[in-house]
N, C-alpha and C positions, 0 to 999 in steps of 0.2 A: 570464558567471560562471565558476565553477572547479566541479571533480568534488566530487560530492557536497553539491551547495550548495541546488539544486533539486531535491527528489524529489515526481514523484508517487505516489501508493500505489492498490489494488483491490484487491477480493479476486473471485474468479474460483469460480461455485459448479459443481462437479464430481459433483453430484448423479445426471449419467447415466451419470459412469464414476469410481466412486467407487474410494480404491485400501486396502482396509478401512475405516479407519474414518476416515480422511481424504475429507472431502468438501468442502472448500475450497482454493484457492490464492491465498496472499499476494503478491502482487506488487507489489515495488515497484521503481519507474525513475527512473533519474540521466538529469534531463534535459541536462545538459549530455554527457558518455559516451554515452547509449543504453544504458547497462549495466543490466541487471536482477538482481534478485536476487527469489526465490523460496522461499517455505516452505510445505508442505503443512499444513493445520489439519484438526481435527476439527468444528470448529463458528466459527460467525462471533462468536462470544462475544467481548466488549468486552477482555477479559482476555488470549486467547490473542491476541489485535492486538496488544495493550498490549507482551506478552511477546515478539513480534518486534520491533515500535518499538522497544523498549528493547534487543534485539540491536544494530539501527542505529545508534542513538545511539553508544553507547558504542562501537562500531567506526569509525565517523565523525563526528570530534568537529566535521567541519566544513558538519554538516547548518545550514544556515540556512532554507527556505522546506519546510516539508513541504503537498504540497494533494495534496486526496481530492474526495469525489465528493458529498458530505454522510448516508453511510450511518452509519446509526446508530453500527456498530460504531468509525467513528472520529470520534463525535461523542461519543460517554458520556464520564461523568464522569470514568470513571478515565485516559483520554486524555487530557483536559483535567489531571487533578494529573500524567501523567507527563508535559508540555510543561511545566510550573509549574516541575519540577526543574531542567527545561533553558531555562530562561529567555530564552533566546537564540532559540528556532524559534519559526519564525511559522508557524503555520497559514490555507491558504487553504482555502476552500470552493468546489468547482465548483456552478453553477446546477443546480439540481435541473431531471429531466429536461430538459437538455441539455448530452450527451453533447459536443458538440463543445468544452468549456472541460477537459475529459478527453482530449483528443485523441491525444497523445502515447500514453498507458497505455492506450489504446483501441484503437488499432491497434494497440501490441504483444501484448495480448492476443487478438486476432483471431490473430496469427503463429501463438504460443502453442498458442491450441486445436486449431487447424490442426497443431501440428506432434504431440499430445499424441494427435489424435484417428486416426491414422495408425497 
């Protein structure tokens, strides 16, 4: 595939080192690149997900496959009508508890904490 075609998404809960009122991290990775991108959240609120997705989107109109982990926050409704708009992304769903179909976003988030927890 091409950049920005496959993304996985996580969110990353920062509850033991929280940086005010940010106690979340958005992370999403181009599986093709390895490239991440990152936004700090106050809460895993379906809306503030929604409000980064829809950064992606519209910065890369050539997201085709977005897959997550099946957490709530990217399963609500309101994910579901902002994909509606983009009619074009397919969402996948990782098997619930099992981590390995996350794999990619899984050990870069290990890097991550490791580099954050430093």
């Amino acid at each position: 595939r091409d950049f920005m075609c496959h993304l996985q998404v996580d969110l990353l809960d920062m509850h033991y080192q929280p940086d005010g009122s940010y106690k979340y991290i958005y992370h999403a990775h181009d599986h093709f690149s390895k490239f991440s991108w990152l936004s700090a959240l106050s809460s895993k609120e379906a809306k503030e997900v929604a409000d980064f997705l829809f950064e992606l989107f519209t910065a890369f109109e050539s997201l085709i496959i977005l897959q997550t982990d099946n957490g709530k926050e990217f399963t609500a409704q309101i994910i579901r009508k902002l994909t509606k708009f983009w009619s074009t992304i397919w969402i996948i769903n990782g098997h619930p508890r099992h981590p390995q179909s996350q794999g990619l976003i899984e050990r870069a988030n290990d890097i991550l904490q490791q580099k954050l927890s430093k």
